[in-house]
C-alpha positions in Angstrom: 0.0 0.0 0.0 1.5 3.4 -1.3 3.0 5.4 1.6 1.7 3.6 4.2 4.5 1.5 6.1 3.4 -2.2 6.2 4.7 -5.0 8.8 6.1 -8.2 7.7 3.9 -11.1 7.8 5.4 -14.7 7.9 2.3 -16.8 9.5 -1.1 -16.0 9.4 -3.9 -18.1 11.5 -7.1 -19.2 9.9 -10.2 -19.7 11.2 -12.8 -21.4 8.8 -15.4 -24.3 9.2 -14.9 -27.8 8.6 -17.8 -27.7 6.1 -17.8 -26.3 3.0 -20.8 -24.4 3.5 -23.8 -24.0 1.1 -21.8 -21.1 -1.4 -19.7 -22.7 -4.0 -18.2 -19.5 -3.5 -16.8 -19.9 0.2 -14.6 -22.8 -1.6 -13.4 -20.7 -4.1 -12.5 -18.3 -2.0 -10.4 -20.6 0.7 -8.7 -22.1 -2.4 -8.3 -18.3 -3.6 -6.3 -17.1 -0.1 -4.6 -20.4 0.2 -2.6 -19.3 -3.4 -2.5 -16.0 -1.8 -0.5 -16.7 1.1 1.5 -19.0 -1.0 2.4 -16.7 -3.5 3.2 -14.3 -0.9 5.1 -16.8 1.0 3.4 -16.8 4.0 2.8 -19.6 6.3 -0.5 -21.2 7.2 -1.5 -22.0 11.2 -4.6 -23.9 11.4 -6.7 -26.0 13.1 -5.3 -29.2 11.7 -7.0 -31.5 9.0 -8.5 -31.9 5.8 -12.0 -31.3 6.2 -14.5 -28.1 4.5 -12.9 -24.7 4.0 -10.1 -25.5 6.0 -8.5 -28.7 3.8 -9.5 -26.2 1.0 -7.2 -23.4 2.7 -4.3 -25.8 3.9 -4.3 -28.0 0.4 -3.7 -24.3 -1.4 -1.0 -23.2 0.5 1.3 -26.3 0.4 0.5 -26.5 -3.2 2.7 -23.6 -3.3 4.9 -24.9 -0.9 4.3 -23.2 2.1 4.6 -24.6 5.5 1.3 -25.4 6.9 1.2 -26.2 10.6 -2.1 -27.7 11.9 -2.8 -27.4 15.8 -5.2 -29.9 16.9 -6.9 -31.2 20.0 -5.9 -35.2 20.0 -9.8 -35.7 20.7 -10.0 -34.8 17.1 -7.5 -37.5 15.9 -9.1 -40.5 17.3 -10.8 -42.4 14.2 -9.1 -39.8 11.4 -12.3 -37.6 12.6 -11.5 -35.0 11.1 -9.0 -36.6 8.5 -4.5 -36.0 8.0 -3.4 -32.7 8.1 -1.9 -31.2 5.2 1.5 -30.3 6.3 3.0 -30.8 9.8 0.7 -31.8 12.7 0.8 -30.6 17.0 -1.2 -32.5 18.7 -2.4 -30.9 22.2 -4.3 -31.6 25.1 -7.5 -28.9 25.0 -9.0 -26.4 22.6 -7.9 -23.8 25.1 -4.5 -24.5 24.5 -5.0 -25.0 21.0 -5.9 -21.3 20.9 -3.2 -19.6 23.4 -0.7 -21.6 20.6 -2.2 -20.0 17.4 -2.4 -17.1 19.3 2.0 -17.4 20.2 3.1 -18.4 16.5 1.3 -16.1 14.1 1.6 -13.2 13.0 -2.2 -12.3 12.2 -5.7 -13.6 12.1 -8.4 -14.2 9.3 -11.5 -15.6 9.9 -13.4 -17.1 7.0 -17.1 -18.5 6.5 -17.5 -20.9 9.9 -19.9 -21.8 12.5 -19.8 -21.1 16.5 -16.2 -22.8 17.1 -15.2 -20.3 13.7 -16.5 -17.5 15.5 -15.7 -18.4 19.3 -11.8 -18.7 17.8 -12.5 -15.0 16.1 -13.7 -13.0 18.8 -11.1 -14.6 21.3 -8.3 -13.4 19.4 -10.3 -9.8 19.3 -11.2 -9.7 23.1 -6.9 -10.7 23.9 -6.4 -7.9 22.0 -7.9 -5.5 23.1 -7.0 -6.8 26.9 -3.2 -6.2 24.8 -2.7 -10.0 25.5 -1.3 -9.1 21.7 -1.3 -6.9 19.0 -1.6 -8.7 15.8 -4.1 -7.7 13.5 -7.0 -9.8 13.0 -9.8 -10.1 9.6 -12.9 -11.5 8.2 -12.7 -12.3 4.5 -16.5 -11.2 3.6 -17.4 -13.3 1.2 -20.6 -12.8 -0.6 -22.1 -11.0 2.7 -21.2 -14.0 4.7 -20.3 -11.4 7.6 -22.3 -8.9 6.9 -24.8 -9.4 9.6 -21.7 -10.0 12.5 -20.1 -6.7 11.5 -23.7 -4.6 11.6 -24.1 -6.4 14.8 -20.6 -5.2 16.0 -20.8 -1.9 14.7 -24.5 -1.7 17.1 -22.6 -2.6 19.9 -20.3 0.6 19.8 -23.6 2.5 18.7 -24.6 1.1 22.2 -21.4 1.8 23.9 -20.7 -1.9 24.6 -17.8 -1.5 22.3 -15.7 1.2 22.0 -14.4 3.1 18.8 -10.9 2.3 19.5 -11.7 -1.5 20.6 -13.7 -1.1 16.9 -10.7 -0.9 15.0 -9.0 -4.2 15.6 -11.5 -6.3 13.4 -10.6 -5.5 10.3 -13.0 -7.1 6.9 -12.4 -7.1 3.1 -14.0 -9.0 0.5 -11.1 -9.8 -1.3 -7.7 -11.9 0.0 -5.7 -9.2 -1.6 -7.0 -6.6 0.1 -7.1 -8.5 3.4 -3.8 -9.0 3.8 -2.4 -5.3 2.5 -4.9 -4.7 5.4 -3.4 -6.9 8.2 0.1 -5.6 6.9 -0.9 -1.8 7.3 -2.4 -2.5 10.7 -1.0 -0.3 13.8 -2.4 -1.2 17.0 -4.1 1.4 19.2 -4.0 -0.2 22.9 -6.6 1.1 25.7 -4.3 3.7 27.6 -6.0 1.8 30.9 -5.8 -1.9 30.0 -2.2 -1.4 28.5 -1.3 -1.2 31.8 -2.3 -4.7 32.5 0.3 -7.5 33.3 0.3 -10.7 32.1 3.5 -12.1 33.1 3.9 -14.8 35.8 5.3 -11.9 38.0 1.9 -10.2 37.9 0.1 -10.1 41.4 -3.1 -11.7 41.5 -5.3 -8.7 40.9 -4.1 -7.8 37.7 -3.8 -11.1 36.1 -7.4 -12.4 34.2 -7.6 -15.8 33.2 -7.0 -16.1 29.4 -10.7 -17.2 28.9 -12.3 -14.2 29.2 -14.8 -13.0 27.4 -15.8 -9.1 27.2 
């Protein structure tokens, strides 16, 4: 993006169901960002598997030789539920700790079409970052409208004053991979002056640590 400084990029996390959904067009367009982040050599963290949008997203990137990393609860593996991951495999214990990992080796977040765990996985990431747990920038890819009825919701909630304008500007949307990534790159991150101020180190006393599943 033209004068606008841009941060490097060298995993991104998706989010996307494990169907393909009813749109023909929400497989297109996982195929479509998997070449993306291929093309831009970026690396794929996942939620492990081969099933719906997200073997659509993983089989495009290491078609274009990417690393792809899938992060999966071992529930998940018992009986090839949920099928092999395409590309190198973690294995962990809960789907807390399958989170708080995505969360530790990517870069950025994008959130495709997707049911509750989709969405539960989106707004976690946006709720630790505006606690500053991080500062990586975090989309929705809109195809066809999926989202459009999530971001009208969102954008009632600062209406409301549930949400503020700052705490607005971490979800980011774009209905094209392109432009959802020159997006991410050209995020800054504008902390809360108050909950900046919040330790999470294991040094932290008691009253200012909150448990990492909380939900505003």
């Amino acid at each position: 993006m033209e004068g606008v400084s841009v941060r490097k990029i060298k995993k991104i996390c998706v989010f996307c169901g494990a169907n393909s959904g009813k749109d023909v067009a929400f497989v297109n367009a996982a195929f479509h960002l998997g070449e993306v982040l291929g093309k831009r050599k970026i690396d794929l963290v996942y939620g492990g598997g081969k099933l719906g949008l997200m073997g659509c997203v993983s089989t495009a990137v290491a078609q274009h030789e990417r690393q792809v990393l899938g992060i999966i609860p071992s529930a998940f593996t018992i009986n090839n539920l949920v099928r092999e991951t395409c590309g190198k495999e973690i294995k962990v214990a809960t789907m807390q700790e399958r989170l708080v990992m995505m969360m530790e080796l990517s870069y950025a977040f994008i959130a495709l079409p997707g049911g509750f765990g989709t969405l539960e996985e989106l707004f976690q990431m946006i709720s630790w970052a505006q606690l500053s747990i991080h500062n990586k920038p975090i989309g929705v890819l809109n195809i066809n409208g999926f989202f459009n009825g999530l971001l009208s919701f969102v954008d009632h909630a600062v209406k409301q004053e549930f949400i503020t304008p700052r705490a607005r500007k971490i979800l980011i949307s774009a209905t094209t991979a392109d432009e959802l990534v020159d997006k991410l790159q050209a995020f800054r991150f504008e902390s809360d002056p108050a909950l900046s101020k919040l330790k999470w180190s294991p040094s932290s006393s008691q009253k200012e640590k909150l448990d990492l599943t909380l939900r505003l």
